[in-house]
C-alpha positions as CSV (number, residue, x, y, z in Angstrom):
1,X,-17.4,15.2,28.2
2,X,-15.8,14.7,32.0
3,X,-12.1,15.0,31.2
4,X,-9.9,15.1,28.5
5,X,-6.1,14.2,28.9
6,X,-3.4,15.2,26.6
7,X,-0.5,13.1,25.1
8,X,-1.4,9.7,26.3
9,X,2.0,7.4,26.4
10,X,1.3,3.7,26.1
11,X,3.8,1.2,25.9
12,X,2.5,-1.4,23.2
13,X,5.7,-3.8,23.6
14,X,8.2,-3.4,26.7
15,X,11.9,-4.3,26.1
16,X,12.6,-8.0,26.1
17,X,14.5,-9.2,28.9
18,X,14.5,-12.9,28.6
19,X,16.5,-13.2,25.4
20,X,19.7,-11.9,24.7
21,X,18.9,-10.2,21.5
22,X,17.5,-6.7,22.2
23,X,14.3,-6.2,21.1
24,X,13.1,-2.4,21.5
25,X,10.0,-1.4,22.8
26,X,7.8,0.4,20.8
27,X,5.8,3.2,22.7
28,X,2.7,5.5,21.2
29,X,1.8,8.7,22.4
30,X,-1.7,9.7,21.8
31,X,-3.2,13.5,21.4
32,X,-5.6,13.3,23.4
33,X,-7.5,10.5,25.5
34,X,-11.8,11.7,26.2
35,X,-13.4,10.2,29.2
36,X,-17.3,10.7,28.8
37,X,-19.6,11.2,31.4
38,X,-21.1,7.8,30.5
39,X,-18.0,6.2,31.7
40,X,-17.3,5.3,28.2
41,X,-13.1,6.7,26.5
42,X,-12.2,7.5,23.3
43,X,-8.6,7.6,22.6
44,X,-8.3,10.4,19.5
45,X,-5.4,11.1,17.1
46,X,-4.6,14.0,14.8
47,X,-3.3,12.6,11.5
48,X,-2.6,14.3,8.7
49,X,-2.0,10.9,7.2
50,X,-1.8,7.0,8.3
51,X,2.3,6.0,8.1
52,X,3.5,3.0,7.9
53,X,4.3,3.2,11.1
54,X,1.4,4.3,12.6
55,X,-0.6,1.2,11.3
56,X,1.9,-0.9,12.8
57,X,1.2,1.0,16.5
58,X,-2.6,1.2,16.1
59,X,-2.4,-2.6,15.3
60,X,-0.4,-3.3,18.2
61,X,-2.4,-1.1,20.6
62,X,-6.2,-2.3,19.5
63,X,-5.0,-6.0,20.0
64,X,-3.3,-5.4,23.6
65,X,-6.1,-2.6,24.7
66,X,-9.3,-4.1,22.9
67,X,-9.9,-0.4,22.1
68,X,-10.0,1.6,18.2
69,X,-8.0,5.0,17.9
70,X,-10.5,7.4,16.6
71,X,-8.1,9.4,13.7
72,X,-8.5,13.0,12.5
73,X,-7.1,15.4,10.2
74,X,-8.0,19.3,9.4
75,X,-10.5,19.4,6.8
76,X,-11.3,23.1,6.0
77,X,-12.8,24.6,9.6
78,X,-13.1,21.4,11.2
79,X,-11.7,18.1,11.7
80,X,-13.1,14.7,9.4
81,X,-12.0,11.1,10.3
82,X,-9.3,9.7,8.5
């Protein structure tokens, strides 16, 4: 592992400005984003479960990014993929 950056903040939709109904923009915040020495990223989430709205975000961002989330929870002493 080269780096690892904490709290990620990508913006998935940006607010509308050519209509004149407001349409929010809808922003996810990673934990942590892993750049490997490779050159390859892993953008990582701790979950403890998938929301609603979660799903919704992690939709949005693998369809603008062309990247996967990699989700985790706290199993016992470690962490498992969700």
């Amino acid at each position: 592992m080269r780096a690892l950056n904490s709290n990620l903040g990508i913006y998935c939709k940006k607010d509308s400005e050519k209509t004149a109904r407001v349409i929010k923009k809808i922003e996810y915040v990673a934990d942590f984003e892993v750049l490997y020495a490779d050159g390859h990223t892993e953008i990582i989430d701790i979950k403890g479960v998938k929301t609603e709205a979660f799903k919704l975000k992690q939709k949005l961002f693998e369809r603008k990014y062309m990247d996967s989330i990699k989700c985790l929870k706290l199993e016992g002493r470690g962490f498992v993929e969700v």
